[in-house]
FITORVEX-80925 format. One record per residue (C-alpha): x, y, z. Coordinates in steps of 0.5 Angstrom, whole numbers, plus 500, padded with zeros to 3 digits. Layout:
REM residues N
XYZ;...
This chain:
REM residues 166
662758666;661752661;666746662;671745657;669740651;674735654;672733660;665731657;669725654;672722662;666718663;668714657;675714657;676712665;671705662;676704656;682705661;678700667;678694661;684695658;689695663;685691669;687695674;683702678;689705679;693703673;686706669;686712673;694714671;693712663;687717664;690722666;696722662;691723657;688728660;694732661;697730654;690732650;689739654;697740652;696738645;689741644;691746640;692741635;686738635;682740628;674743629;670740627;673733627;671728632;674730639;672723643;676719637;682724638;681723646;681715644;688716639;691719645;690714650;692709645;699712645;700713652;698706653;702704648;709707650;707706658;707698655;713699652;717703658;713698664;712691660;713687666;709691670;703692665;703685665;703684673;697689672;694686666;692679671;689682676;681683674;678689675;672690680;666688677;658688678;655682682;650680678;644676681;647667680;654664681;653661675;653669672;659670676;663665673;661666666;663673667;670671670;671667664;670672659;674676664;679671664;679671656;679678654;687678659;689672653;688677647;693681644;694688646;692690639;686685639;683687646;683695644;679694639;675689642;673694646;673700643;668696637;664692643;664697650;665703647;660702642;665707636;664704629;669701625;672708622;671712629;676705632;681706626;682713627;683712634;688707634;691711627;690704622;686702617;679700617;681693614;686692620;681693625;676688622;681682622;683684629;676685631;675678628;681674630;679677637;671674637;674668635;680667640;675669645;669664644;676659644;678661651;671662653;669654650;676651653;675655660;668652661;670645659;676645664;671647670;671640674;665638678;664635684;659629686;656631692;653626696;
């Protein structure tokens, strides 16, 4: 028996899920919620279309409306930081929980594309369609995204204070 063409699409949308809302839990929730919402609705998925973007579409609106409904909580959630792969020095470590830290101070719009763009490696149109914007938007809050990161990122790494150890 093959599987259902939905389910090939998980691994990624358990990834975008994780780094959008920060929290294993959360990200769990968001995909099934998902995964309901487009096993419901896939008779109006169109053939021949795009499934993985039409996956990433129904994620965004749940998400979207879950922040709506829970504001307070998704930002409790938003600053917990996920659980990440230890790389090798302490100084990768506290790079990765500044682009970590950076990535929470964006805008929700921002982050979204970001990561679609950046993580999940979707092409500018693919992101458009999956967020229902234009092509244009999507590269202004790709852009605005890029340079708040890099600002964040400069200003976290001018704040750490070093200790003169005798």
């Amino acid at each position: 028996m093959d599987s259902h063409p939905i389910l090939e699409h998980v691994p990624r949308l358990r990834r975008y899920a994780r780094a959008l809302v920060g929290d294993r839990y959360a990200a769990d929730d968001l995909v099934q919620d998902t995964l309901e919402r487009a096993w419901n609705k896939f008779h109006l998925w169109r053939p021949g279309s795009d499934l993985r973007a039409w996956m990433f579409a129904i994620m965004h609106n749940v998400f979207v409306n879950q922040v709506r409904s829970r504001r307070s909580e998704i930002e409790r959630t938003m600053e917990e930081l996920p659980e990440i792969a230890v790389r090798a020095t302490q100084s990768d470590l506290l790079e990765l929980a500044d682009v970590e830290r950076a990535l929470r101070g964006l805008p929700d719009e921002q982050r979204e594309v970001l990561l679609l763009i950046a993580v999940e490696e979707m092409t500018y149109d693919e992101a458009s369609r999956s967020l229902a914007i234009p092509v244009g938007t999507v590269m202004s809050r790709l852009s605005r995204a890029r340079e708040r990161m890099r600002r964040l990122i400069a200003g976290a790494q001018q704040a750490v204070p070093l200790k003169v150890v005798k």
